[in-house]
C-alpha positions in Angstrom: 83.2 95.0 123.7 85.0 98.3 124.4 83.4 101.1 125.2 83.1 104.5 123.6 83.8 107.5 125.6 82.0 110.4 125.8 82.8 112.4 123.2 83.6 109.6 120.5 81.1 111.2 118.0 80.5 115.2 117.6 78.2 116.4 115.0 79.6 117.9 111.4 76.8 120.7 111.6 73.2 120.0 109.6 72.6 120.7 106.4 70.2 122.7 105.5 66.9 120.9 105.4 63.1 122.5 105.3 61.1 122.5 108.3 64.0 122.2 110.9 65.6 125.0 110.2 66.9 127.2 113.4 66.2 123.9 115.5 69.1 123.3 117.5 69.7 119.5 119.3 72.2 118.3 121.7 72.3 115.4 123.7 75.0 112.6 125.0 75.0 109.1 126.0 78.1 107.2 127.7 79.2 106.3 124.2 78.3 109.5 122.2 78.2 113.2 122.1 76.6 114.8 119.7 75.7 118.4 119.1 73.6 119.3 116.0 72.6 122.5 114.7 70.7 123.5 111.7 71.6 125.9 108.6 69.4 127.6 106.0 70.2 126.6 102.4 70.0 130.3 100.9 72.5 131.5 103.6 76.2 130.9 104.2 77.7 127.7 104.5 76.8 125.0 106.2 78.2 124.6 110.1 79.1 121.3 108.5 81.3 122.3 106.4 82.9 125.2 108.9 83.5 122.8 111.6 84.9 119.8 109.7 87.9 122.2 108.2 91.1 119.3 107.9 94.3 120.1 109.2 97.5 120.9 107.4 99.7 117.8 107.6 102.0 116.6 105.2 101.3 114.9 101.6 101.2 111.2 102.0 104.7 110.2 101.0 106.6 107.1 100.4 107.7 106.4 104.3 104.7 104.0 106.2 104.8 106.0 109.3 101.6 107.7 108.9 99.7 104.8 108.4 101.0 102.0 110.6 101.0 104.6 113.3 96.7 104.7 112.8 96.8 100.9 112.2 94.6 99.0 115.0 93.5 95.3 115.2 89.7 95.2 114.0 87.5 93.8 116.5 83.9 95.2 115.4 81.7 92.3 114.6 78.1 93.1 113.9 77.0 92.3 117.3 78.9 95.0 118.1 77.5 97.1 114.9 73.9 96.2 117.1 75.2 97.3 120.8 76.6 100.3 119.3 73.3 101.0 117.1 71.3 100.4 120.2 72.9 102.5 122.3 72.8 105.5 120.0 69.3 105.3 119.3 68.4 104.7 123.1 70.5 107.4 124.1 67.1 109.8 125.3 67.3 112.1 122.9 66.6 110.3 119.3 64.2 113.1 118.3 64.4 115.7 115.4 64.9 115.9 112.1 68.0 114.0 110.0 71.4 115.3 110.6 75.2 114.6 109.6 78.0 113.7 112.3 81.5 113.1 112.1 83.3 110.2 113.7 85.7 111.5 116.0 87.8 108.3 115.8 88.8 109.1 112.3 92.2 110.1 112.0 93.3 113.5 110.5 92.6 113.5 106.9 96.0 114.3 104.5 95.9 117.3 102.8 93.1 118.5 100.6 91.1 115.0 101.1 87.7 114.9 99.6 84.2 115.2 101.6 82.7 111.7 101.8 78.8 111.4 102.6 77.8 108.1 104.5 74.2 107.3 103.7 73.3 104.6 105.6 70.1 101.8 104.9 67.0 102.0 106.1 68.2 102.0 110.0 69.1 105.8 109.7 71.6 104.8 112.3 74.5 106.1 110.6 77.2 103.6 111.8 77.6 100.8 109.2 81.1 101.7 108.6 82.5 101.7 112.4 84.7 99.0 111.1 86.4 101.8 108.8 86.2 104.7 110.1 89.7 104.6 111.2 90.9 103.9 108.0 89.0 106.0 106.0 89.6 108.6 108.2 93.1 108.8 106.5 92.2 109.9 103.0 88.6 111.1 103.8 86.5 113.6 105.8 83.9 112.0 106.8 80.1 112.7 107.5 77.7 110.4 108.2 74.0 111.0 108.1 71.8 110.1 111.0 67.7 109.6 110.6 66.4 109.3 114.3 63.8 106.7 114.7 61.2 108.5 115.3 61.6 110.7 112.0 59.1 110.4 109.4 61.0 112.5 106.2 60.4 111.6 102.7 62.7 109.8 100.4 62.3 113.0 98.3 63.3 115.5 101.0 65.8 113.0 102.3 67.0 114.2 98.4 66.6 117.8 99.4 68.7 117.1 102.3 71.8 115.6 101.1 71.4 117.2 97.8 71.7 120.9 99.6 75.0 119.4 101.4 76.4 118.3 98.8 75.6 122.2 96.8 76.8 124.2 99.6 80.3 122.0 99.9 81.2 121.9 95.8 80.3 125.8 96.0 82.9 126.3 98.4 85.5 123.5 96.9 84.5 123.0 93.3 87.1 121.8 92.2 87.1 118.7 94.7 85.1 115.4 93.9 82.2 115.0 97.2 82.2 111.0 97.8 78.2 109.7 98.2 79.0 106.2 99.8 75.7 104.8 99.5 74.3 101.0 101.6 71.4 99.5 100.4 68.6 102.0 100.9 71.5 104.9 100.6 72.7 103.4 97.7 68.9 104.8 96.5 69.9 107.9 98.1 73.1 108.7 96.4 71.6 108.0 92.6 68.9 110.1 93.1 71.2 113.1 94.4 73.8 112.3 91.3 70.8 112.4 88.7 69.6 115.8 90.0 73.1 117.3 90.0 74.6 116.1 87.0 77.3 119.4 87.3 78.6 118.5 90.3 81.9 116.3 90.1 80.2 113.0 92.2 82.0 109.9 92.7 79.9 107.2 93.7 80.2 104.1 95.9 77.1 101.8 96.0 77.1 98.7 98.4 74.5 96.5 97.5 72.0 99.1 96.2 68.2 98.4 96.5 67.5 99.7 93.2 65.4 96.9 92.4 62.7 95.4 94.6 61.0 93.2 92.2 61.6 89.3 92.5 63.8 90.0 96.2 63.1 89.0 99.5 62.5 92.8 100.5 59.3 92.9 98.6 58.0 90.0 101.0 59.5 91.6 104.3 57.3 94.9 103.3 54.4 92.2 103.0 54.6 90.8 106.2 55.2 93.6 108.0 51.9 94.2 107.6 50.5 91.7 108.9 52.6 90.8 112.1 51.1 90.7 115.1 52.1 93.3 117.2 53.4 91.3 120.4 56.2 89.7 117.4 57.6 93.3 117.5 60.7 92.6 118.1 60.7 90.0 115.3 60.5 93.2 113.4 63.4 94.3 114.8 65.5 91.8 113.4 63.8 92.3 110.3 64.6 95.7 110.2 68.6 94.1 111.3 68.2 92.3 107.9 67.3 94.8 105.6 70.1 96.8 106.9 72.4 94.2 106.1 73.0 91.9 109.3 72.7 88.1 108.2 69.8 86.3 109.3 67.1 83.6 107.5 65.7 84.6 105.4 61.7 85.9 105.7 60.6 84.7 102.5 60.7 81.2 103.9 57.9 81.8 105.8 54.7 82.0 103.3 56.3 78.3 102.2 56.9 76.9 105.6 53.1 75.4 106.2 52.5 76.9 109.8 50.6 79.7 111.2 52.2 82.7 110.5 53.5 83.2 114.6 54.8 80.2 114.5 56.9 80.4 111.1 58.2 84.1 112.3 59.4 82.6 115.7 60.9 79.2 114.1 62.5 81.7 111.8 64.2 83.5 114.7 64.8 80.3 117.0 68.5 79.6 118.3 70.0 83.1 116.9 72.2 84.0 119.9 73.6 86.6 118.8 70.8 88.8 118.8 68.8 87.4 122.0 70.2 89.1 124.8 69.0 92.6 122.9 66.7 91.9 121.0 63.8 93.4 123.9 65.1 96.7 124.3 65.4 97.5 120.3 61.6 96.8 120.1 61.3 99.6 122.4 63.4 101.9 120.4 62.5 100.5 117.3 58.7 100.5 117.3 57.2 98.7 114.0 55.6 101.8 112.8 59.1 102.9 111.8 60.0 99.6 110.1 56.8 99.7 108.4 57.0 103.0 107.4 61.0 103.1 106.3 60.0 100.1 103.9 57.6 102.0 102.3 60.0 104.7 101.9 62.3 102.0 100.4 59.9 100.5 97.8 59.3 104.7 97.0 63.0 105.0 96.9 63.8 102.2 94.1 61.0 103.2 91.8 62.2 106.9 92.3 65.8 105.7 91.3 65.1 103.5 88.4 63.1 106.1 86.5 66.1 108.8 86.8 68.9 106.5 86.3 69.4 108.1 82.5 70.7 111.2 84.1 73.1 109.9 86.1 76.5 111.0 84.8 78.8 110.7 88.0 81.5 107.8 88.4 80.2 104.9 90.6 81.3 101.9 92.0 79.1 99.2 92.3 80.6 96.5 95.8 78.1 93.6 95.1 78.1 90.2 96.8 77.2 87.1 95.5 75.5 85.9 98.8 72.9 88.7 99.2 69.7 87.0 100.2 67.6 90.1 100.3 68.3 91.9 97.0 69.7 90.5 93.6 72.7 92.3 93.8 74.6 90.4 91.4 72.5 91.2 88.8 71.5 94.4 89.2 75.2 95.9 89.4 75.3 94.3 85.9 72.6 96.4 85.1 73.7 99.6 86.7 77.2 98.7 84.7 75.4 99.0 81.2 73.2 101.5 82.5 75.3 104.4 83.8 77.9 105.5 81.7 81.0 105.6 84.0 80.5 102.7 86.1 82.7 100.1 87.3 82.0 96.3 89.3 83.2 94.8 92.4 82.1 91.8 93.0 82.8 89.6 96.6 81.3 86.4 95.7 81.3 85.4 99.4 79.7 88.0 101.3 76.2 88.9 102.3 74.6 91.7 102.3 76.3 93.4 105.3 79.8 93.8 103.2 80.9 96.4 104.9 80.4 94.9 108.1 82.4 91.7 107.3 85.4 90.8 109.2 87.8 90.4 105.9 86.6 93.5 104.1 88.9 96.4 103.8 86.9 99.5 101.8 90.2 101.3 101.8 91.9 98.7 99.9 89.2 98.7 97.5 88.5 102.1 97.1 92.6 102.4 95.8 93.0 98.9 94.0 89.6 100.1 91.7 91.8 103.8 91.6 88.7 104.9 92.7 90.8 107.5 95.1 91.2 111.3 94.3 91.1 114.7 95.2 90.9 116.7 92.2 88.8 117.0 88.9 91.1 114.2 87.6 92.9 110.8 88.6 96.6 111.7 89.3 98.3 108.4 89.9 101.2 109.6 92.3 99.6 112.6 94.2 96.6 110.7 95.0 98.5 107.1 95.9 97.9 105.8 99.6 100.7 103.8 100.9 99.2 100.7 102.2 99.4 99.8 106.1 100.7 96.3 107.1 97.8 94.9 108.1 96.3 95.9 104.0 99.9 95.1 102.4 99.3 91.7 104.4 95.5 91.1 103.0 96.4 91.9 99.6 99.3 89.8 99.8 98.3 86.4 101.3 96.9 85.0 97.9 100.6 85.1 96.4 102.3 83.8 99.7 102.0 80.2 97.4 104.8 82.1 95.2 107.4 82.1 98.3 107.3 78.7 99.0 107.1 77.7 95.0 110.3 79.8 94.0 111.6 80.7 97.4 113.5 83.6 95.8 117.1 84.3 96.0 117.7 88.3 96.5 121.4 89.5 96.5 122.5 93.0 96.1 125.4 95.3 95.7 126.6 97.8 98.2 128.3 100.8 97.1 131.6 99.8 97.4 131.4 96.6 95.4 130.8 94.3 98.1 128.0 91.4 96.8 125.9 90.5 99.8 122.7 88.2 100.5 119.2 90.1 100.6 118.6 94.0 99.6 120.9 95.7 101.6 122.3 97.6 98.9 119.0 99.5 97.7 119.0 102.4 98.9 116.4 103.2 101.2 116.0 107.4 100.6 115.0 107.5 96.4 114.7 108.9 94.3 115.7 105.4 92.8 115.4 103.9 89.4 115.6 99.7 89.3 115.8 99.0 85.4 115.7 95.1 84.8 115.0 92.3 82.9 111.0 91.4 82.5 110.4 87.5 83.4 107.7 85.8 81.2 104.2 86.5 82.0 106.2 89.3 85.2 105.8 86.3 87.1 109.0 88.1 89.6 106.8 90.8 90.5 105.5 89.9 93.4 108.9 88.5 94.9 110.0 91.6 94.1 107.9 94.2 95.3 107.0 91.8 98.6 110.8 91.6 99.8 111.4 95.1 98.9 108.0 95.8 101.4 109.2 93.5 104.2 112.8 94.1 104.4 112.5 98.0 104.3 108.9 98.5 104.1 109.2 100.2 100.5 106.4 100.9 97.9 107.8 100.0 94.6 106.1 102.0 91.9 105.8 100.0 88.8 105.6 101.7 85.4 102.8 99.5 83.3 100.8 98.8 81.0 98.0 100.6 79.8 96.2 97.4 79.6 95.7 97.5 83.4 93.7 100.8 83.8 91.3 100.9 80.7 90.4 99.3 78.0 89.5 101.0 74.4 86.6 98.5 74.0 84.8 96.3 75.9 85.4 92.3 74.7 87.5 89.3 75.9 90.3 90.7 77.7 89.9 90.0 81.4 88.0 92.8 83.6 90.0 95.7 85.1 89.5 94.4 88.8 91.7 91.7 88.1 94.8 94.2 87.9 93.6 95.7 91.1 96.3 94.6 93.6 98.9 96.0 91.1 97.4 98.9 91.3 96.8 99.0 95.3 100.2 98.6 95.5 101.1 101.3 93.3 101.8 100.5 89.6 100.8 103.6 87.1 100.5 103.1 83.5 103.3 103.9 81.5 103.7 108.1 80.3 106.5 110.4 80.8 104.5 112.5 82.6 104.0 110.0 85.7 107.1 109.0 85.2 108.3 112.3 86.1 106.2 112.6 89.1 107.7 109.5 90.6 111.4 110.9 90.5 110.2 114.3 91.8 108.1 112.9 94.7 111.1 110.7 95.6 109.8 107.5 94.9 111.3 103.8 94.2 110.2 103.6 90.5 110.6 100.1 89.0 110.8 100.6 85.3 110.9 97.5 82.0 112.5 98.8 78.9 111.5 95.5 77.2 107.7 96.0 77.9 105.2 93.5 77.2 107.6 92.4 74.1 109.6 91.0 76.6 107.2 89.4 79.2 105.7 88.0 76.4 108.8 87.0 74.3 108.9 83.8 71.9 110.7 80.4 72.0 114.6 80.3 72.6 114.2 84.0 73.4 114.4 83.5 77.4 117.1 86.4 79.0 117.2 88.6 76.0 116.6 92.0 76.2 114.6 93.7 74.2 115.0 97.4 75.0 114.6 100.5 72.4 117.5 102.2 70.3 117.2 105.4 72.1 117.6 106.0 75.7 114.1 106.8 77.5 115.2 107.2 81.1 118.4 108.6 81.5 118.0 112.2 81.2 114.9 111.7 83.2 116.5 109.9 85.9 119.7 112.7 85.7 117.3 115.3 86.0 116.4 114.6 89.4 119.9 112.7 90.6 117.7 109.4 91.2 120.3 106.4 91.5 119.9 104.0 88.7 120.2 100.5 90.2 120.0 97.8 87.0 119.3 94.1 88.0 118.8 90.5 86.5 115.9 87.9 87.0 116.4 84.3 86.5 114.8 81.1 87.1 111.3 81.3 84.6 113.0 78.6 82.3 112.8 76.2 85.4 108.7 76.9 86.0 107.7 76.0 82.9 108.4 75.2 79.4 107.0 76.9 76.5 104.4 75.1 73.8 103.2 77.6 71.8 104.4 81.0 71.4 103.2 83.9 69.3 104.7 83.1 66.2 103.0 79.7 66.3 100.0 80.7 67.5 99.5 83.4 64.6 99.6 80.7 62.0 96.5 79.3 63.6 93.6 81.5 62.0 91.4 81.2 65.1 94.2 82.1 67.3 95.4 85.1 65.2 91.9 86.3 65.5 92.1 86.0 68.6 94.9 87.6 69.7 93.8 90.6 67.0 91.0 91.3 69.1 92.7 91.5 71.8 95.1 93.5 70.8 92.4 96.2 69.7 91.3 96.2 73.1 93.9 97.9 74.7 96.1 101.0 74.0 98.8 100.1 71.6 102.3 101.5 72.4 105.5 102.3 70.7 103.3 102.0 67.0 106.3 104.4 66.5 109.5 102.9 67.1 111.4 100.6 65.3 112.2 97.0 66.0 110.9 94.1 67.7 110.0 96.5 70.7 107.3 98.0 68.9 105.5 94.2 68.9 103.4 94.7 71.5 100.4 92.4 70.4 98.4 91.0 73.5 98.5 87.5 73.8 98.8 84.2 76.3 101.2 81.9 75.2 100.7 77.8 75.9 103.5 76.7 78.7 103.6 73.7 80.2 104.3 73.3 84.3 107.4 72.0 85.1 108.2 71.2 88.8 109.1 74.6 90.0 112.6 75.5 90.5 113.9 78.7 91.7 113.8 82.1 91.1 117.1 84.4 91.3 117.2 88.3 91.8 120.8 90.2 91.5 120.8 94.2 92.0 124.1 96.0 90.7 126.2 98.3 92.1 123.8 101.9 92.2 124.7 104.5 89.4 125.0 108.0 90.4 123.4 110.4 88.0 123.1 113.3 91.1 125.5 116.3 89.5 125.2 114.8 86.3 122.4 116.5 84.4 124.2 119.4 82.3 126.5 116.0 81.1 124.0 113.9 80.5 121.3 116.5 77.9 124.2 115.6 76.1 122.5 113.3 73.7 125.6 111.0 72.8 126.6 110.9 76.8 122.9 110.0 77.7 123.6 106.8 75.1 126.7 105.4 76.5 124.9 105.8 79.9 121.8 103.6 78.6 124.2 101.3 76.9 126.2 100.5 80.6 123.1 100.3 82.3 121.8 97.6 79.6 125.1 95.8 79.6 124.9 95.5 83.6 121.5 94.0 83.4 122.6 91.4 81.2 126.2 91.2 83.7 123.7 90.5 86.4 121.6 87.8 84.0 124.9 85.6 82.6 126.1 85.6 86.8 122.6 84.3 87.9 123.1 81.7 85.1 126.1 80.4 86.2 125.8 81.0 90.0 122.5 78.7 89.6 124.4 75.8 88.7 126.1 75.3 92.3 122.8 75.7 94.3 122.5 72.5 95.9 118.5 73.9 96.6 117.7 75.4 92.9 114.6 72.1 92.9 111.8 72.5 95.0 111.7 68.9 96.9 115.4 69.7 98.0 114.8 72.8 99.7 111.1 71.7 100.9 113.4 68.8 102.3 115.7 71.3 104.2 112.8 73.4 105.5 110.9 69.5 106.7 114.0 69.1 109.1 115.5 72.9 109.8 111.8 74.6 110.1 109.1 75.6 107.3 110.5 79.5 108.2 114.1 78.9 108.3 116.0 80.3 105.4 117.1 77.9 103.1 120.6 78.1 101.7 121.6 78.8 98.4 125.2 78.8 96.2 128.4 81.0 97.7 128.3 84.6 96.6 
């Protein structure tokens, strides 16, 4: 493991807190400096808040640079999590009372980035998200609260603590959201500070909290650990390692096991490498007392919580895994869901209780896929996107890499004098840029689309969608948000003219559907037609801020699958046009004003039937200028014939795909997975002459 030079951690000030005001601490190890110093509550801001000031740098903007600049492999593993933990707390000067430091491996924050409050589990450590901190350090500034070992503060002035914080930073930035990232115990800590300060704008994030003791294994670790004998201290240490979220057996195996009680805790232990070359010296900077009495504290914590959870009124996110064997995390973020009034699920069914410690868990990419991500009063969908690194465009995109070698899309484009060449050359690479196409059934060319745009230029193509995939009007069959939440990771906003405008004006590559859902969704002998309003609803936009306007056909759905029962049939079936009523109620109903089959925007899932896959075909026309044209194109009846060209191209672009599509010797699947068998599975597999 690499070390951490001195000077890797420096203190964010102390808030103010009670009895250790005007105490002032300082001390350093060969991994960590920190320097801590006290402030009243009544007076002035906290040193906290004058120290951590962020930097002017740029607004994040469409380019990766930033990011892939910060990007480093991850190697923390929670041995590592244990060294580190170890060598903080042994570090010779563990003493006083609980204080916030800032992680000096964090990157500058962008501009304006919110406060976010780490409150750790009952460890106190402070360092359950060294796997992040780089990451996070991007879009947040970040504090993380420290509870030396031999501290003995109530859960209620714990409260006090973070709760003065959190007062003193919205006093100074009020109109800026203060993150409370909550683990386990912390989780505890954060609800209790969000039902006391109901005025404050809180945003929540609660891994695994131990709101509820009853029928989990942490009720029989507070048990035991008063019984243990005291030369099985270090046994408690590893106890202490599980209730902070590092995997181990589980204790509640023992009172079943049928031996003496040494013997169960020792089998229980036996042949866990991981933790024996260390386990000695954290039983001498662990002493039981502190386990004993931070359990306590725990059991305090939850019943605090559960009483006060009425009053909570700040947005949370629940991150729950379906393999916690301590608490019943499962359930009780179903609970906190129907409890609190603005809370929204995560759920990893794989992981333990240490999920932010796992190897394959990004909290960034969650954090922005849930749009859980801002830094004002409100959500605003472009000022407040993060551009993905390649290391989270790659996680997010390795479930739908099946989708490359299924349709092994065809991309040619059009360069700007006319010239038709093989792959995207011909997009331009500065925007602001407009693609306006044809929508596939079901958007199945999506994520062709926005994945070769990403790896040949490293582009973020912001989708204009659907309401459907950011809120619902009513809770009821459609599927849950989460669902939608790589769309939205990678950028898609729903559909309003005022995001739209924000997209041209910040520059972006801004992928827009005229036919909607009407079109994705269209009916039986309908495949390739467009189904696009009367009136223009871009153009002028689009002119406004001289965005090139590049249109472009999709082919290939008719050879993935053919359809059985479309919405026409499936509303003469009363169950079905129940059905799809109540879905349709669900979500935010567009164009109820305009005229044609456009404004047929029921929700439904049409029956298709799996054919062997063929292939899917993109062609990008030659880019229209609108740059100089604005005082043409107000011109109501000039912003028409516009529209009207850039629908014709599109369907240009569909009628050449057709007939180009008929001389691919590779259009079926086993001919091309034939070619790949005896050229390589990453060669590039031909297709017809352009």
């Amino acid at each position: 493991m690499a070390a951490i030079s001195t000077g890797t951690y420096k203190s964010a000030g102390v808030s103010p807190f009670l009895q250790y005001r005007n105490s002032c601490l300082r001390f350093t190890s060969a991994r960590f400096k920190i320097a801590s110093a006290t402030a009243t509550a009544t007076t002035g801001r906290s040193a906290a808040s004058i120290d951590q000031q962020p930097p002017t740098v740029p607004m994040w903007s469409n380019s990766i640079t930033d990011s892939t600049k910060l990007e480093q492999p991850t190697t923390l593993i929670m041995k590592d999590y244990m060294e580190w933990s170890k060598d903080m707390i042994a570090s010779g000067s563990d003493g006083g009372p609980p204080r916030w430091f800032s992680p000096l491996e964090c990157a500058a924050p962008m501009k304006d980035s919110p406060l976010l409050l780490y409150l750790p589990g009952i460890d106190g450590v402070g360092l359950g998200l060294i796997k992040h901190h780089k990451r996070l350090g991007r879009i947040f500034n970040i504090w993380c609260l420290h509870v030396p070992v031999t501290d003995r503060t109530s859960f209620s002035d714990l409260v006090y603590l973070v709760e003065a914080t959190v007062r003193s930073e919205h006093h100074h930035a009020p109109r800026r959201p203060i993150y409370l990232l909550g683990e386990s115990f912390g989780g505890c800590l954060a609800l209790a500070v969000a039902a006391r300060n109901p005025h404050i704008d809180l945003a929540l994030i609660l891994a695994n909290p131990a709101t509820r003791l009853r029928e989990s294994q942490l009720e029989n670790l507070i048990t035991l650990s008063e019984v243990i004998p005291e030369h099985l201290h270090p046994s408690m240490v590893k106890l202490l390692s599980v209730t902070t979220g590092v995997p181990a057996r589980v204790a509640v195996a023992i009172p079943g096991s049928g031996h003496p009680l040494q013997q169960a805790v020792a089998e229980l232990f036996r042949g866990d490498v991981a933790f024996s070359s260390y386990l000695s010296v954290l039983a001498d900077v662990l002493p039981v007392e502190t386990l004993i009495w931070r359990l306590k504290m725990l059991k305090s914590a939850a019943s605090f919580v559960r009483s006060r959870l009425h009053a909570v009124r700040a947005q949370t996110l629940v991150l729950s895994s379906g393999k916690d064997h301590l608490i019943p995390s499962l359930e009780e973020s179903e609970k906190l869901r129907k409890m609190l009034p603005n809370c929204e699920i995560r759920r990893f069914n794989n992981s333990g209780h240490a999920l932010l410690l796992e190897a394959d868990f990004n909290l960034v990419t969650v954090i922005t896929g849930a749009n859980f991500y801002r830094r004002g009063r409100h959500l605003d969908y472009v000022r407040d996107f993060v551009p993905p690194s390649t290391s989270e465009f790659d996680s997010v995109y390795q479930p739908y890499r099946w989708m490359e070698v299924a349709f092994n899309p065809v991309m040619i484009s059009t360069l700007e004098n006319g010239d038709i060449v093989r792959g995207l050359t011909g997009i331009p690479s500065e925007g602001p840029v407009l693609l306006v196409g044809y929508h596939m059934m079901l958007g199945l060319e999506l994520v062709p689309l926005v994945s070769h745009l990403w790896n040949e230029h490293k582009i973020v193509l912001r989708g204009i969608a659907h309401p459907l995939m950011f809120k619902r009007q009513r809770e009821g069959l459609m599927p849950v948000l989460s669902m939608y939440d790589d769309y939205r990771f990678m950028g898609a906003v729903p559909v309003s003219a005022t995001n739209f405008y924000k997209l041209l004006s910040s520059k972006s590559h801004v992928l827009l559907y005229p036919g909607g859902m009407r079109e994705a969704l269209h009916r039986k002998g309908e495949e390739y037609k467009l189904f696009w309003p009367e009136q223009s609803e871009f153009v002028r936009m689009a002119a406004r801020f001289g965005a090139k306007i590049i249109p472009f056909g999709t082919v290939g759905e008719d050879d993935f699958g053919q359809m059985l029962l479309d919405y026409d049939d499936m509303m003469k079936v009363p169950f079905l046009k129940a059905l799809i009523e109540e879905l349709t109620g669900e979500v935010e109903k567009l164009r109820y004003d305009t005229e044609g089959e456009v404004s047929n925007q029921d929700v439904h899932l049409p029956i298709i039937l799996p054919k062997i896959p063929g292939r899917f075909y993109f062609y990008f026309g030659k880019p229209i200028e609108t740059e100089g044209r604005k005082e043409e194109l107000k011109n109501r009846e000039k912003a028409h014939e516009l529209y009207l060209e850039v629908k014709s191209e599109v369907e240009r672009c569909i009628d050449y795909l057709k007939d180009k599509r008929e001389n691919d010797p590779y259009r079926n699947i086993m001919a091309r997975l034939s070619y790949q068998a005896s050229h390589g599975f990453d060669s590039e597999v031909p297709t017809f002459d352009l």
